[in-house]
C-alpha positions as CSV (number, residue, x, y, z in Angstrom):
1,X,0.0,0.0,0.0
2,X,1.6,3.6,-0.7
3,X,2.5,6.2,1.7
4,X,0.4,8.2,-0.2
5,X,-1.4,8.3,-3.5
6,X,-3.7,10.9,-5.3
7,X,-4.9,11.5,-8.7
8,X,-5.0,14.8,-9.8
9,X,-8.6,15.3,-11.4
10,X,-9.7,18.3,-12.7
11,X,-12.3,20.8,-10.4
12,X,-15.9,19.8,-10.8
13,X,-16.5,23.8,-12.7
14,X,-14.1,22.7,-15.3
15,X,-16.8,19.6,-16.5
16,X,-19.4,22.1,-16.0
17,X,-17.8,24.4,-18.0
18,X,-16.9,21.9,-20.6
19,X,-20.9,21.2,-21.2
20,X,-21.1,24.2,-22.9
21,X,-19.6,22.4,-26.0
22,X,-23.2,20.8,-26.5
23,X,-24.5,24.2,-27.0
24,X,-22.1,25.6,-29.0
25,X,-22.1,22.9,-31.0
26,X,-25.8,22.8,-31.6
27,X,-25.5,26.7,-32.9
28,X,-22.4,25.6,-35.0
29,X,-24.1,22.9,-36.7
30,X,-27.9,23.4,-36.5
31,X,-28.3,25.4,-40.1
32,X,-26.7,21.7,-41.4
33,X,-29.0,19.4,-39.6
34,X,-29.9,19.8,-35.7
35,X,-29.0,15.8,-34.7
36,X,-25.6,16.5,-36.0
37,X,-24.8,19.2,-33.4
38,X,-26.4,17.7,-30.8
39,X,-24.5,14.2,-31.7
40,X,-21.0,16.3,-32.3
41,X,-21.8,18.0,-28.7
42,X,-22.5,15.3,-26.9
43,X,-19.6,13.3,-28.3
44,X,-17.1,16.3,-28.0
45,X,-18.2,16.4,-24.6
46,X,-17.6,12.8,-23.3
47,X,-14.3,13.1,-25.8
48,X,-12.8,16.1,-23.5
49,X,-13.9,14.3,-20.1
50,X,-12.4,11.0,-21.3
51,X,-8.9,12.9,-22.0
52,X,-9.6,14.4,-19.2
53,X,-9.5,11.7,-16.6
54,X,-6.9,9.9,-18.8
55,X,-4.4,12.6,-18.7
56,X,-5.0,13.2,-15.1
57,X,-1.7,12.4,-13.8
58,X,-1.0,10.0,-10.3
59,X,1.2,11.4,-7.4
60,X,2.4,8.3,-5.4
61,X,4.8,8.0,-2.9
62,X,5.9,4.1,-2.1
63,X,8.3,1.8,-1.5
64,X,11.1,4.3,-1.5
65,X,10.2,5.7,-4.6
66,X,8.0,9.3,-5.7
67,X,6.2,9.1,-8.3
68,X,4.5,12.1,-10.4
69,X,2.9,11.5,-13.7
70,X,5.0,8.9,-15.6
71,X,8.4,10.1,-13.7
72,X,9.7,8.8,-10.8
73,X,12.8,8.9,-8.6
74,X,14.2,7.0,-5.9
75,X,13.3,9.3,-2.4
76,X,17.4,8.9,-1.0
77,X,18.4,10.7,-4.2
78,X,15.8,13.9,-2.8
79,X,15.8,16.5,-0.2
80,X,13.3,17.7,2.3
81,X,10.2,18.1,0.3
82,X,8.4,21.7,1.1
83,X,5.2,22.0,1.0
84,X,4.1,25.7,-0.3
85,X,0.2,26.9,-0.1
86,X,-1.2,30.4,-1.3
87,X,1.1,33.0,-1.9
88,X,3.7,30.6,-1.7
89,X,2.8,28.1,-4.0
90,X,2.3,31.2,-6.7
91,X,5.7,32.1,-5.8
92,X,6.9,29.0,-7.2
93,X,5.1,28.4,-10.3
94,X,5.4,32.5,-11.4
95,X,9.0,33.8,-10.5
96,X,10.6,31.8,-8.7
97,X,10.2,29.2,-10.8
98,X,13.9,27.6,-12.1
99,X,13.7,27.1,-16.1
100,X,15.6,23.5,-15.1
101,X,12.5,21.9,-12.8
102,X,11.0,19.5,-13.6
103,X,6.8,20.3,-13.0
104,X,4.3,18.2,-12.8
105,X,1.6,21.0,-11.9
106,X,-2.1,22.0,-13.1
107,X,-3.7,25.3,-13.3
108,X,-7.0,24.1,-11.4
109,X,-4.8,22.9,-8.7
110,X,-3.1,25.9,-6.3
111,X,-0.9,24.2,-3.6
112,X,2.3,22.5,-4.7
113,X,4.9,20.6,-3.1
114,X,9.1,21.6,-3.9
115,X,11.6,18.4,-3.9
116,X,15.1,19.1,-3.9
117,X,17.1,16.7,-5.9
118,X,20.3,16.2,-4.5
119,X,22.0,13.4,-7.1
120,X,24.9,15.6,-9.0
121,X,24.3,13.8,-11.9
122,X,21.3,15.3,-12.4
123,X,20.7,18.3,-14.1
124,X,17.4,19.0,-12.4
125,X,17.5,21.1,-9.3
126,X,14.0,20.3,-8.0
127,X,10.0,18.6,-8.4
128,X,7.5,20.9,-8.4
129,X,3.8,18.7,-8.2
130,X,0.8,20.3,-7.5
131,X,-0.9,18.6,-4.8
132,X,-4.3,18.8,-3.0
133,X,-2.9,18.2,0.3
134,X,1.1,19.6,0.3
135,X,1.7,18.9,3.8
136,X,0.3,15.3,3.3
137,X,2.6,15.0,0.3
138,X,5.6,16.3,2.0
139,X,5.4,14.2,5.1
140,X,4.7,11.1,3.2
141,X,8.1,12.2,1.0
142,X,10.1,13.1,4.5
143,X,9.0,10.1,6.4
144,X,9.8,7.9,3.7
145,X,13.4,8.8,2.8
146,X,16.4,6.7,4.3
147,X,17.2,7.1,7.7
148,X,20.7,8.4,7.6
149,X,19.0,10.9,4.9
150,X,17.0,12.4,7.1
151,X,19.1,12.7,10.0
152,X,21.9,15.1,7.8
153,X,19.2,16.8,6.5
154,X,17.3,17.6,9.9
């Protein structure tokens, strides 16, 4: 079982939103033939929601390992995960933001969680993931780290 697991899913107002391609699509194709834009609505409809839940990427921290989207890395090659809400969090997706990070963030989704990467190999100075519950995320990524990790780093 992981430390912790959460799916990213879009806010309910963004499938609410989304209905509005029915409509439109009914005063796009109604002067052609009325069933065609409601057909083409409703299919354009289920089509976004589909991609949506597909795309919807998986933050998972287990056995040792985090996991965001298809990426993962091994938890005694990270630092101290941060977690960063508000003001904070906006910080770190706007300008403070490092060109070199790697993100695994959504728009819809304001609290995000920073993970120092402390291999020298790699060129990638931190995570960035947008989470729902940042200190959740951070403690399931502190606790989980090698002991000896987290003693040099405390």
């Amino acid at each position: 079982m992981p430390d912790y697991r959460e799916k990213l899913w879009p806010t309910p107002w963004i499938y609410i939103v989304s209905v509005l391609l029915i409509p439109a699509s009914i005063l796009v194709l109604a002067p052609v033939s009325l069933p065609a834009g409601i057909v083409t609505g409703i299919v354009l409809y289920v089509g976004l929601v589909g991609s949506l839940a597909v795309t919807s990427p998986v933050i998972e921290v287990q056995g040792g390992r985090l996991r965001a989207g298809r990426a993962e890395i091994a938890l005694e090659d990270v630092g101290e995960a941060i977690p960063a809400d508000e003001e904070q969090a906006r910080i770190e997706r706007g300008t403070g933001l490092d060109a070199r990070a790697f993100l695994v963030i959504r728009g819809w989704i304001k609290p995000v969680v920073r993970v120092p990467v402390d291999d020298a190999a790699d060129p990638t100075p931190y995570w960035l993931v947008s989470t729902r519950r940042p200190e959740e995320l951070a403690a399931a990524i502190n606790g989980s780290r090698r002991p000896d990790v987290q003693e040099s780093g405390a």
